[in-house]
N, C-alpha and C positions, 0 to 999 in steps of 0.2 A: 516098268520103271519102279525104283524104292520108294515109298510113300516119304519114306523119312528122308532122301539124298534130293528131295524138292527144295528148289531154290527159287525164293520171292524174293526180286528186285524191284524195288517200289520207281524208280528212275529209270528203269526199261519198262516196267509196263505204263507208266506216264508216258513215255515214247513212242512207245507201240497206238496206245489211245491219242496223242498226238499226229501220228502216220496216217492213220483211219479215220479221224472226228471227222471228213468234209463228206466220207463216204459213209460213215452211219450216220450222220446230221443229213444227209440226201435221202439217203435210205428211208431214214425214219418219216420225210418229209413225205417222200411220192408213197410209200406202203401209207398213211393217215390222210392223205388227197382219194386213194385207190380207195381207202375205206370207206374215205365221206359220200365218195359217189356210189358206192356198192350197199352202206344203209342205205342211204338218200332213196334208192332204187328198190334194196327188198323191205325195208319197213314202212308199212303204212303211211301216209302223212293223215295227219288229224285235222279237221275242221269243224271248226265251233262256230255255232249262230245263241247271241245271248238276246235272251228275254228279261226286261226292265222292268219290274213290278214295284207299287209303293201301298205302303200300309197307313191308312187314313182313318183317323179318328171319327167317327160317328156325329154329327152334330157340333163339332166342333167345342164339346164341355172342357173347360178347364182343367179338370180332374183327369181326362182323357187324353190332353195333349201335352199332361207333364214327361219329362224324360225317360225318368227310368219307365214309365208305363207303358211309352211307344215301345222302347226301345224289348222290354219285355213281351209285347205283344208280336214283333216283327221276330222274335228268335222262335216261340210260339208258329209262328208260320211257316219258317225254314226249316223247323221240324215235320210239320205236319205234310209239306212238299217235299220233304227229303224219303218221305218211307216209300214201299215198294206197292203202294196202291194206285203213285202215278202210274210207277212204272207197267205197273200188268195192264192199265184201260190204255195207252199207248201201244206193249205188244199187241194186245187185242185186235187195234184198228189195222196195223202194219201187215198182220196175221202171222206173227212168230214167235217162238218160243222166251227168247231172251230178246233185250234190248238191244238194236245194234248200232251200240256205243252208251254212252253214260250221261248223264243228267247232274250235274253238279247246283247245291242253291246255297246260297249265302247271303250273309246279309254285308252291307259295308257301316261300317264303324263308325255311331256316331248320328245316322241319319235314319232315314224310315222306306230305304230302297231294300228290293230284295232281287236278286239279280242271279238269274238260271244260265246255267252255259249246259248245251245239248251238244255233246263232243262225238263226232265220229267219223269213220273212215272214207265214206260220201261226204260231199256238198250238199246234194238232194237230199239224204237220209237225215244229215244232222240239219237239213233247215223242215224237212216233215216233223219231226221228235218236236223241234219249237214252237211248230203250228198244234200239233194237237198238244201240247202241254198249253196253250193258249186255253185250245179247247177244253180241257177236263178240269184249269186251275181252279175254277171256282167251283166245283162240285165237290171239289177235294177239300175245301180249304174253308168250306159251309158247315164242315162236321165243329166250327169252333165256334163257341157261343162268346158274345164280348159286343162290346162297342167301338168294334174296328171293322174294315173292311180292306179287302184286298184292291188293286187294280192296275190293268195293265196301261201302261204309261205309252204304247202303240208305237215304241220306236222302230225305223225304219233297221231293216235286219242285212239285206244286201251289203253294205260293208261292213258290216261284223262279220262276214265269212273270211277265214283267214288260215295260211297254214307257215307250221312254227317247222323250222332245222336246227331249233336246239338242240334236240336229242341228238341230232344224225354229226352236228360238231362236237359235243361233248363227248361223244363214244370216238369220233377220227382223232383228235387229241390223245384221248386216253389210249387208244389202240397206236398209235404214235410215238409216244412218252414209252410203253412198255415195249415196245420194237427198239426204242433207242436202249433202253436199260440192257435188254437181253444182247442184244449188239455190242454195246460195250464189257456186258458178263463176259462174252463167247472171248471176244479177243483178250478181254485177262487169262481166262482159263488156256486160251489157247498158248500164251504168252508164256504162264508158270508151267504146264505141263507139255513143250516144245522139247526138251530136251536137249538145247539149246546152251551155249555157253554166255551166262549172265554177269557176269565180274569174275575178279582177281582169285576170290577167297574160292569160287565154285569151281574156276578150271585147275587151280591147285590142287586142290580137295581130290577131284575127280578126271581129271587127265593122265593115262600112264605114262608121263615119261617126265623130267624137271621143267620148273618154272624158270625160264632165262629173264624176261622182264618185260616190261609192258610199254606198249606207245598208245599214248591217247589221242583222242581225236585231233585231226586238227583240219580247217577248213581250207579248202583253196578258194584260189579270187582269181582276178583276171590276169593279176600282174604273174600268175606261177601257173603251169599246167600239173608239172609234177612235183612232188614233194622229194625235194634232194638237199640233204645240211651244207650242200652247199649254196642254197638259191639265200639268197640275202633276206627275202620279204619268209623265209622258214621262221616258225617259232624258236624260241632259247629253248622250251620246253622239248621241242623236238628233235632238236641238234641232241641234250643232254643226255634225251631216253638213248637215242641211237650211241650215243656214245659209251654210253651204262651200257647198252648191248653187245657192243664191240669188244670192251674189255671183258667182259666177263665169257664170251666167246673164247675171245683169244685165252684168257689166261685155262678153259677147259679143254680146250684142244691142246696147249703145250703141255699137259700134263702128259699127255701121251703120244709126243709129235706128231698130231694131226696137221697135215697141212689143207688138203681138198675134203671143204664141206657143204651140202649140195642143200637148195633152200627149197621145200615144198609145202606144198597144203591139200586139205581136202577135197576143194571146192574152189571155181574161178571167184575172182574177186575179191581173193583175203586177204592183198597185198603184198605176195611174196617180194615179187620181182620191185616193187619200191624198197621192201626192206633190203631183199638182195643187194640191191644198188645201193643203199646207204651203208650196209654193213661192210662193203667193200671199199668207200670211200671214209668210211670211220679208219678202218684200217689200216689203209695208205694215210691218215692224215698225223698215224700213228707213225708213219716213216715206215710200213712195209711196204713190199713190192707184192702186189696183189694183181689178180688176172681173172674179171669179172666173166663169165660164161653164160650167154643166153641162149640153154637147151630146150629150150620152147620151141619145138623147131616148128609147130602148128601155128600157134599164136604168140609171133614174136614181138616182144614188147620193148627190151633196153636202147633198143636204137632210139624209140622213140621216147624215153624216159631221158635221155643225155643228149639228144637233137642231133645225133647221126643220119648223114644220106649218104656219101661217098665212103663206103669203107668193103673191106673184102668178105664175101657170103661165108661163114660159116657153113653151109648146108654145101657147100661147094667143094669145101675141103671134104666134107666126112662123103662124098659122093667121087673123090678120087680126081677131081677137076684143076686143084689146086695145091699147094704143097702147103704144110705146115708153118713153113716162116711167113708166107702169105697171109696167113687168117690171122694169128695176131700184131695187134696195132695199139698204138698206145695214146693214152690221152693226157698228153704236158701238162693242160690246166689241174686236172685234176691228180697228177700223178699215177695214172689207174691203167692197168692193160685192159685191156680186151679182145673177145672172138662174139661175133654177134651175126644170125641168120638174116641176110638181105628176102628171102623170097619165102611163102609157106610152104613144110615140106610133108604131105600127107602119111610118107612111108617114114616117120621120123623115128618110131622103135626101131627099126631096121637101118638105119642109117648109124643110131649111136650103139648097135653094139655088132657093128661090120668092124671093128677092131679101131677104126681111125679114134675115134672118142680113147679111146685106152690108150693108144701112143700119147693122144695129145697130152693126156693129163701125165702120164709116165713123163714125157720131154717137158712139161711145165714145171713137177714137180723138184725136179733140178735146179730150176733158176729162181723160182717163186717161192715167198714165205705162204701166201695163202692161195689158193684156188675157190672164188665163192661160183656156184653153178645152181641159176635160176632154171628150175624146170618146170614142167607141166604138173597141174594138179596131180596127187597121188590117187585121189579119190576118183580119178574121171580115166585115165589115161594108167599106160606100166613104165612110163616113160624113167621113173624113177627106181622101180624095182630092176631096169635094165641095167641100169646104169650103177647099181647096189654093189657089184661088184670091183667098181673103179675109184671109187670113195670111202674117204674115212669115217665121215658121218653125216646124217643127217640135221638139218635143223627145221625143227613144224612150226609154219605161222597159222593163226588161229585169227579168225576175226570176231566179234565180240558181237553175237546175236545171228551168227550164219553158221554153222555147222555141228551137227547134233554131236553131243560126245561120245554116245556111242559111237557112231562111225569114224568119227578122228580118232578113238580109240583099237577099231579094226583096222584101220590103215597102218597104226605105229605099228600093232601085233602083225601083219603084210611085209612092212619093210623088215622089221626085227628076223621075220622068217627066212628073207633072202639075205641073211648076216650082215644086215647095215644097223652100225648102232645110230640108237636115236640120243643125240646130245639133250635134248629136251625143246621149250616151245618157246616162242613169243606171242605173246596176248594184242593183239592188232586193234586198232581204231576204237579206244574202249573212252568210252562216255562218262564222267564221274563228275558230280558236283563237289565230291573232296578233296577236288584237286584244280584249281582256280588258273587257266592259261594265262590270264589275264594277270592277276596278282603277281604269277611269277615272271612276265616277261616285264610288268613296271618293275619291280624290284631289281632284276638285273638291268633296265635300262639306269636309271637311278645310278645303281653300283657303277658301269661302264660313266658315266656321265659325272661324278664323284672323282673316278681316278684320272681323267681328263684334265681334270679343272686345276 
């Protein structure tokens, strides 16, 4: 890919990280649980037993039991317990080289306590460490001359022994937090370097063949299954696009009496066969006579796009079962012909280019100002490259986050090879915050409601 033909869409990859948050916020959840029990498990836990010492004035002299003197005299000792001559008469007795675990002394602020913590990876070892620091404090602590004296305050140690999972939560958090980060990194990155069709200006820029016009998103509910400008609960927004589409179809095709133009994509799901369907009923609504064709003969969709169940197979006629005035039927409401496949038909290349597909459209295009022909993905199926030589042109629907442009790109250069011109594209289901459904269907209710009145 071009370093430089990289396209960052701040509103798709919002999107993208919207699609995902519940699965890298899980993610990051159970890997920082997996965590805390996997320290918990290989790092040590610590146990400390503390020793409560206090530093006592000599006879009680005034002079002795001023502040700053205790308090000088107890840092004096936290010193002289902090050096490494406990520590070596303690290895001595254990009989090992090094300590095993540490010896912390401090004094608390303010008072005349000096208070040992013997930390280590036993119970038994760090409550021995306490007992013989009992033992050796005062021999240690003799080398100080003064009128103080140390002594152990004899507190019971048994529940002083005690073990901490701070550590082991503060690394599953962190280990957590940076699992979520990198999760979120992955699908940006994944996001800008997909290859993928991100907005208006990127499939222009970089799609071989012209920009026809864009439909943006628009959401169904319960009251609509399919998106038709003719369902009443349709956006203004959507009616409009498809009508922008319509005309600007029509008026490229008349440039060079195109009458049959067959509607594909690269990939299921991009919305062909909705547009199909609308750009057919834009044009009827234009007062042509138009004759909508569902060559899908796999996955046939228009019957159930317009709520067809009694009508005559398509697959029937091009299998020699039926005659040509039989398969088309027309729909009064909407003004609209149609031929549409009642049953799936596996051997469906084989079927549209046994010659029946070329009459029909040859006998259509006599009586019909337009032929639209919804067919199978280009990118999956040759159902369109069969059929390449029966039509005037093509039209590519593109959905906006689903098929990489290189490959939409191989498929126009595909159909172009078998001498089908490609009229150019429509931009499908494209997501924009600069462009308000909202705004613009109050504004035309508003208008409509104005000339009313």
């Amino acid at each position: 890919m071009n370093i430089l033909s990289i396209n960052v869409n701040f509103s798709v990859i919002g999107r993208a990280l919207k699609r995902n948050f519940i699965t890298i916020f899980m993610m990051s959840i159970i890997l920082g649980c997996l965590s805390f029990v996997a320290i918990d498990y290989v790092v040590p836990q610590k146990y400390t037993t503390t020793v409560n010492l206090s530093v006592i004035a000599e006879g009680n002299v005034a002079n002795n039991l001023s502040s700053r003197k205790l308090a000088a005299a107890v840092t004096r000792y936290v010193n002289v317990l902090d050096k490494d001559v406990m520590s070596k008469k303690i290895c001595e007795d254990l009989k090992t080289d090094e300590l095993p675990g540490k010896i912390e002394v401090s004094s608390i602020y303010g008072s005349n306590l000096v208070v040992v913590k013997c930390i280590s990876n036993s119970p038994r070892t760090s409550f021995e460490m306490s007992q013989l620091f009992r033992k050796y404090y005062q021999s240690v602590a003799s080398q100080l001359s003064g009128n103080y004296r140390i002594t152990d305050l004899g507190v019971s140690n048994v529940n002083l022994i005690s073990t901490s999972k701070s550590v082991s939560v503060i690394m599953a958090i962190l280990i957590g937090l940076i699992v979520f980060v990198v999760e979120c990194g992955w699908v940006i990155l994944m996001k800008i370097f997909d290859g993928k069709v991100q907005d208006e200006k990127q499939a222009e820029r970089e799609i071989d063949t012209s920009f026809i016009g864009t439909i943006r998103h628009e959401n169904k509910n319960k009251k609509r299954n399919q998106l038709l400008i003719t369902h009443k609960n349709v956006s203004s927004v959507y009616i409009e696009s498809m009508k922008k589409i319509s005309a600007k179809v029509i008026y490229t095709v008349a440039k060079k009496d195109y009458k049959t133009i067959l509607v594909t994509s690269t990939l299921e799901g991009e919305g062909k066969s909705t547009i199909s369907a609308n750009l057919a009923l834009a044009m009827a609504q234009q007062g042509k006579k138009v004759l909508l064709i569902d060559a899908d003969l796999r996955r046939r969709v228009q019957y159930k796009v317009f709520g067809k169940e009694d009508f005559a197979d398509l697959g029937d006629y091009l299998d020699g079962k039926i005659d040509l005035d039989e398969v088309i039927e027309q729909d009064e409401e909407n003004n609209l012909y149609y031929a549409f496949p009642k049953t799936p038909r596996e051997n469906a290349d084989e079927l549209l280019e046994n010659g029946k597909m070329q009459n029909l459209l040859e006998q259509m295009e006599k009586v019909m100002d337009y032929i639209i022909i919804d067919t199978a993905p280009s990118g999956i199926t040759r159902d369109a490259q069969v059929l390449s030589g029966f039509v005037d042109a093509a039209l590519i629907v593109v959905k906006q986050e689903k098929a990489k442009i290189v490959v939409i790109n191989d498929m126009i250069d595909e159909l172009e090879q078998e001498k089908m011109e490609v009229m150019g594209f429509v931009l499908n289901n494209v997501w924009s915050k600069q462009f308000s459904v909202n705004r613009y269907n109050n504004y035309y209710t508003k208008s409509r409601e104005f000339a009313d009145s």
